[in-house]
C-alpha positions in Angstrom: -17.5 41.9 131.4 -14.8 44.3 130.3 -12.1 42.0 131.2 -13.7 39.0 129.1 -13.6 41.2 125.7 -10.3 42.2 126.1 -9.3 38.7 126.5 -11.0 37.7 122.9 -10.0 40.6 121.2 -6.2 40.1 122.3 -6.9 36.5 120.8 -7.9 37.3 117.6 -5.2 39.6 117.1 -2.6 36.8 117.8 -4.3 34.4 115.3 -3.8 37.2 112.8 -0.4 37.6 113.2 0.0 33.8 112.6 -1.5 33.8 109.1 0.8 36.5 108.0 3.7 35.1 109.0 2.6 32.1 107.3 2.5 33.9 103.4 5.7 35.7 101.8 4.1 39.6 101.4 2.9 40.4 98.5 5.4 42.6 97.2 8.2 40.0 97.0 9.1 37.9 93.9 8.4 34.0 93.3 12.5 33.9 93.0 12.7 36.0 96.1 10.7 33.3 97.8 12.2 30.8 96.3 10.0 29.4 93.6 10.8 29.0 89.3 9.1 32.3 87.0 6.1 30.5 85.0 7.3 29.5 81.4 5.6 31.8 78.8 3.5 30.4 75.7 6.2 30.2 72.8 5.8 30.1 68.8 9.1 28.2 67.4 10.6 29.9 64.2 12.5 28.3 61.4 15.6 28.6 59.9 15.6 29.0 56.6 17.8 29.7 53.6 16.8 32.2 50.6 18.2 32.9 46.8 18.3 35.5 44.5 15.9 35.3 41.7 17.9 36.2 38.5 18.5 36.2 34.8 20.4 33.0 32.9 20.4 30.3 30.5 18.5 27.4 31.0 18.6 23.8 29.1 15.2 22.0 29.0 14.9 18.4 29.3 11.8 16.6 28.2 11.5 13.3 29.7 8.9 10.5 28.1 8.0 7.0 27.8 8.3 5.4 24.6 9.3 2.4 22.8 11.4 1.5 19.8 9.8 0.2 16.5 11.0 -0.9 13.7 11.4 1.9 11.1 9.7 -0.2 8.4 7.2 -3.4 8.6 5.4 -5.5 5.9 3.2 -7.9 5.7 4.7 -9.7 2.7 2.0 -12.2 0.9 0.9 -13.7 -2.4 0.4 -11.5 -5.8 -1.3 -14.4 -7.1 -2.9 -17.6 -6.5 -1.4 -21.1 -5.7 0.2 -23.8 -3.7 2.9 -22.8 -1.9 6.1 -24.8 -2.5 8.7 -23.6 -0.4 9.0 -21.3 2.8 12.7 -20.0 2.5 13.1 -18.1 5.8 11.8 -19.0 9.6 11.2 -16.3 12.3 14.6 -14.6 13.2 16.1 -14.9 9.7 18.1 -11.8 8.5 17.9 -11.5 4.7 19.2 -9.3 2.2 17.0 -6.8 -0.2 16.1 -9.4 -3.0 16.6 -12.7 -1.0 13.9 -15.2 -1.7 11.8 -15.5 1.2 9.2 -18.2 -0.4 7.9 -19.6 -3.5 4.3 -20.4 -5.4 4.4 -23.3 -7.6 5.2 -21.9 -10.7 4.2 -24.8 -13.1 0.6 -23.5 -13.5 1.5 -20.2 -14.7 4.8 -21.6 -17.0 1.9 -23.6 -18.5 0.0 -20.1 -18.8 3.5 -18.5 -20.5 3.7 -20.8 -23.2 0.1 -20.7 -24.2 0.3 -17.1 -24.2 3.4 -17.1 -26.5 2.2 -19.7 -29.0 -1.2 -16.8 -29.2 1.5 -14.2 -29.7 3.6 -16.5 -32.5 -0.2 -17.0 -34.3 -1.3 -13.5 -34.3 2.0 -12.2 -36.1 2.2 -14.7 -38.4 -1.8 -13.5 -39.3 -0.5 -10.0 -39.6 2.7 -10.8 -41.4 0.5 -13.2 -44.0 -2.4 -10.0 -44.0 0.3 -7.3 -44.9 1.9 -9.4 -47.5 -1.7 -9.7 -48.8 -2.2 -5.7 -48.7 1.0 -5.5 -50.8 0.2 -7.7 -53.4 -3.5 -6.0 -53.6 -2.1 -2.8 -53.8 0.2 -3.5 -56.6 -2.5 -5.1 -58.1 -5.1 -2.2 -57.4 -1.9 0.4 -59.6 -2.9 -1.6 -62.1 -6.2 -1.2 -62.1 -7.0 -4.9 -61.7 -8.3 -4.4 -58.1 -11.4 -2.3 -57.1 -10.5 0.4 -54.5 -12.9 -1.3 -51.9 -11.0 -4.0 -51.4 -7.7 -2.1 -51.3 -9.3 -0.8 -48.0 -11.0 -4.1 -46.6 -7.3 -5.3 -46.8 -6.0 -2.3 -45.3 -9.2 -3.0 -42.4 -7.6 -6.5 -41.5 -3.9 -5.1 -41.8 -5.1 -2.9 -38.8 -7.5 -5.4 -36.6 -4.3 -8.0 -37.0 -1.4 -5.5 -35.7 -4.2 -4.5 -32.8 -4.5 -9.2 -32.0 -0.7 -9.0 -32.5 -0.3 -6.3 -29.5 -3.1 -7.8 -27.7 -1.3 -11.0 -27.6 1.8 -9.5 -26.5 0.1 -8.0 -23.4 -1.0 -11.3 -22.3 2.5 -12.7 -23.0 3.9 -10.1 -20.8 0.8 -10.7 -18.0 1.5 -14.1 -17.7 5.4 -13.9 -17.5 4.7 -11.5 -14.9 2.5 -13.8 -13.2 5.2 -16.6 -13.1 7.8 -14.2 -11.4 5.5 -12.9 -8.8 5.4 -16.9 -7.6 9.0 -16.0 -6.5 8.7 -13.3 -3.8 11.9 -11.6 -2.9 12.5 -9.3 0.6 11.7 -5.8 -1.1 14.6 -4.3 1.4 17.1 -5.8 3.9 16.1 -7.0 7.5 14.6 -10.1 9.9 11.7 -12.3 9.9 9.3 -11.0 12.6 6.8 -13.4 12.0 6.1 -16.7 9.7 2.4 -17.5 9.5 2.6 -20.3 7.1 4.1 -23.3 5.7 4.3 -25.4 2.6 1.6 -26.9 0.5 -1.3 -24.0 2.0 -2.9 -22.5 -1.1 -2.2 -18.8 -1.3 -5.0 -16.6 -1.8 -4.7 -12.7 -3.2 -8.4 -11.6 -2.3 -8.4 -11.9 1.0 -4.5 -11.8 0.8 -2.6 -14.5 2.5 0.3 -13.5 4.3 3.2 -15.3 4.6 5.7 -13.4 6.7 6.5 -10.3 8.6 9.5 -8.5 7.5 11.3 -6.0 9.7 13.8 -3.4 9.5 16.3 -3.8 12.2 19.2 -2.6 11.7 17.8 1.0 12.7 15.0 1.1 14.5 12.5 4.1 15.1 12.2 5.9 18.9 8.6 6.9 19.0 7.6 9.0 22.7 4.4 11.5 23.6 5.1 14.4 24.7 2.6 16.3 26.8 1.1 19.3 24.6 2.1 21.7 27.5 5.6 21.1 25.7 4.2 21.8 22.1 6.2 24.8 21.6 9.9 23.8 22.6 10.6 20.6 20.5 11.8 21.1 17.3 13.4 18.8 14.1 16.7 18.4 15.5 16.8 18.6 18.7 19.9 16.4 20.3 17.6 13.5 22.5 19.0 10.6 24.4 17.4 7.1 24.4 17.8 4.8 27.2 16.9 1.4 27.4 16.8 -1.3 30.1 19.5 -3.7 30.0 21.4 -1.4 27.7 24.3 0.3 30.0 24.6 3.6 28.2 22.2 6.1 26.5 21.7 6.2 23.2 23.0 9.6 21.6 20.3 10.6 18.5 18.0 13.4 17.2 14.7 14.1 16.6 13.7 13.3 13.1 10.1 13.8 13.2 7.4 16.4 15.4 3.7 15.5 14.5 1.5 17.9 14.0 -1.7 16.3 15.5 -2.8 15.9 19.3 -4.3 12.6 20.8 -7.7 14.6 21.8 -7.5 11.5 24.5 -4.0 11.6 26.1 -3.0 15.2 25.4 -0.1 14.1 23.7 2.1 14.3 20.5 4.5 11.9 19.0 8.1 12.6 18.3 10.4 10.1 16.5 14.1 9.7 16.7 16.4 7.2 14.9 18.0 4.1 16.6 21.3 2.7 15.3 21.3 -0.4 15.3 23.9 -2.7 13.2 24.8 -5.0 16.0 20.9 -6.1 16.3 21.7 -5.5 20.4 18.2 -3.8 20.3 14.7 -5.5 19.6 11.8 -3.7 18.1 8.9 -3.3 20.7 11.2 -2.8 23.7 9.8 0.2 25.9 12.3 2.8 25.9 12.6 6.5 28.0 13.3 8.9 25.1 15.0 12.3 26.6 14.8 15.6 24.6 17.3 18.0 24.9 15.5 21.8 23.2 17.7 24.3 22.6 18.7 26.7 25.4 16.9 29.4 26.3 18.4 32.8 27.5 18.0 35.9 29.8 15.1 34.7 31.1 14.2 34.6 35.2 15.3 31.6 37.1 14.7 30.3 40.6 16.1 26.9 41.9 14.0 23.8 40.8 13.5 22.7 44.3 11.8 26.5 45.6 8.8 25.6 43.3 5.7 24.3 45.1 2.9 23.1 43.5 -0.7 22.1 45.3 -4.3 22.2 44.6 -3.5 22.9 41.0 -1.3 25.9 41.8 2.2 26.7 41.6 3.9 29.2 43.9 7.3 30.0 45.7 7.6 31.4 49.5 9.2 34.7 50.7 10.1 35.6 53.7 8.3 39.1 54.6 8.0 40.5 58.0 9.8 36.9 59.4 7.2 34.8 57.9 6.5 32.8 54.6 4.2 33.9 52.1 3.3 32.2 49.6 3.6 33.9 46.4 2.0 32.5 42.8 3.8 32.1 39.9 3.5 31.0 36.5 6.4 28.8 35.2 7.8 27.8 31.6 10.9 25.5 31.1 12.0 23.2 33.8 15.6 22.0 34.0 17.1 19.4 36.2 18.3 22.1 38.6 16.8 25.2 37.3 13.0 26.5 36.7 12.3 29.7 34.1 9.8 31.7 36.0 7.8 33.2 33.4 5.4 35.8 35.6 4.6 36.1 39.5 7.9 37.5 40.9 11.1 39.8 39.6 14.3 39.5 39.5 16.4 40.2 42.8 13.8 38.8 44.8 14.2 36.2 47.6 12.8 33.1 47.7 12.7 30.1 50.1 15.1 27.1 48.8 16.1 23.9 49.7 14.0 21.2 52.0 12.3 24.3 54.0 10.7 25.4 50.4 8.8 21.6 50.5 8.1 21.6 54.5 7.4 24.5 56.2 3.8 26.0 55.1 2.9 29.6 54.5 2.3 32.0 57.5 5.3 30.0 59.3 7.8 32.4 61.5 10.8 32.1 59.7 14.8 33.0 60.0 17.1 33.8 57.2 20.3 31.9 57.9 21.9 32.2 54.5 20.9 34.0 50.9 23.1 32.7 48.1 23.0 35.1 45.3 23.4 32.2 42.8 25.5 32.2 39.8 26.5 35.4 38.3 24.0 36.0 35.6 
């Protein structure tokens, strides 16, 4: 019995010994045994390049859509009523101040002249034939051979004829005033916009019939909103540069004109700037992008246009603190095409995230510092 134990315990033993041959002891690495170390869980970190927030000049630039105009426009039509006889312009025309542009048959109103003048010619010869009359009473009434009553009838008539005499002459001028308003002249120099009728239509002055459109061309009129945010910076003045497609260069001019009202619907306000334009290169309506150039502002606290970040209705720049971003609010004025003024949010000497990693990484990122320009010298 004895024996048979001995036997089973002897064999369990051996079996042990197997398995712990089998597996490497505990104690010994996985590179001692041959194996790879299990890769840790890693966060990657970002290289990143920083700049100096510091005092400087900067030059705004106001960008806005526009269009050019011409400076002046009427609607040129008939003073008085007729047949029109002659159209002298067609759409395109250039004309000088006082060139005909058409004519009103005049023959009615020369007919109108003369019948006013012969009314004239009759009422002074009545008041030259009633003075002469007043004279000869007068003399007459020295004498005592005329009663005083009729010395002042006389006198009476004397004055009712003068008042028929310049009552006549009014109508003599309104009627040769009539006759040269058939003839209507281009009240200042520039091109037919627009012809709207032709010959033998009857003119009409209450509703007015228009005949032509007369523009001025030769300068014409850059008109552009401006957002209201903007309000403050553009002045009279102010150097701006037109551009215009098709036109190879931009147009170097000034702002003439800053209104004073905003469009309660576009938030906007209207500048004007003058367009030179002798060669008649330009057309009035054309859209144009009208550029405003304020005067500089200086010592005030810049940061690199491209470190701004605006989402959600907020604008902010990142620093780097403890080897992350952080997103830091700010509140900015003028923006340049390089530079933006930070007007609160941040100091000067302070670092802020630039370049493509300002747009791309997001806040809370790990981040390296590979390079912190200090900027130009302020």
């Amino acid at each position: 019995m004895w024996h048979i134990v001995h036997i089973l315990l002897a064999g369990i033993a051996a079996a042990l010994f197997a398995c712990s041959a089998a597996e490497p002891p505990a104690s010994v690495s996985a590179s001692e045994s041959g194996g790879e170390p299990a890769p840790a869980a890693s966060i990657p970190t970002v290289e990143v390049t920083t700049i100096r927030v510091r005092h400087g000049s900067i030059q705004p630039r106001i960008s806005a859509p526009g269009s050019l105009l011409a400076r002046r426009e009427s609607r040129i039509g008939a003073e008085v009523r007729g047949r029109i006889d002659q159209v002298f312009v067609h759409e395109g025309d250039r004309v000088d101040a006082g060139d005909p542009l058409f004519q009103i048959d005049p023959k009615p109103f020369e007919v109108t002249l003369r019948q006013a003048e012969a009314g004239l010619d009759l009422a002074r010869s009545e008041r030259r034939q009633i003075e002469a009359d007043f004279q000869r009473i007068a003399a007459l009434q020295k004498k005592d051979v005329v009663a005083v009553d009729e010395v002042g009838r006389i006198r009476t008539r004397v004055a009712v004829a003068k008042a028929r005499e310049r009552q006549a002459a009014e109508s003599v001028a309104l009627a040769r005033l009539n006759l040269d308003q058939t003839r209507v002249d281009a009240p200042f120099s520039g091109s037919i916009a627009d012809r709207l009728v032709d010959e033998g239509t009857t003119a009409l002055v209450q509703p007015q019939t228009i005949v032509v459109v007369l523009q001025e061309t030769a300068q014409l009129e850059a008109r552009a909103d401006i957002p209201e945010s903007e309000m403050k910076i553009v002045q009279v003045g102010d150097p701006a540069l037109v551009y215009v497609e098709g036109h190879a260069d931009a147009i170097e001019t000034e702002i003439t004109s800053v209104s004073d009202t905003i469009d309660p619907t576009t938030r906007t306000y209207t500048v004007e700037a003058l367009v030179p334009n002798e060669d008649h290169q330009l057309k009035a309506g054309v859209f144009a992008r009208v550029d405003v150039l304020p005067r500089e502002k200086h010592e005030v606290m810049l940061v690199p246009r491209d470190s701004i970040r605006s989402e959600d209705g907020r604008t902010r720049v990142l620093v780097v603190r403890d080897g992350r971003a952080v997103a830091v609010p700010v509140q900015i004025g003028i923006v340049s095409s390089e530079d933006a003024e930070v007007v609160a949010g941040i100091a000067v000497g302070s670092e802020v995230i630039t370049g493509e990693s300002a747009r791309e990484i997001a806040p809370g990122m790990l981040v390296r510092v590979v390079a912190t320009p200090h900027g130009p010298a302020s």
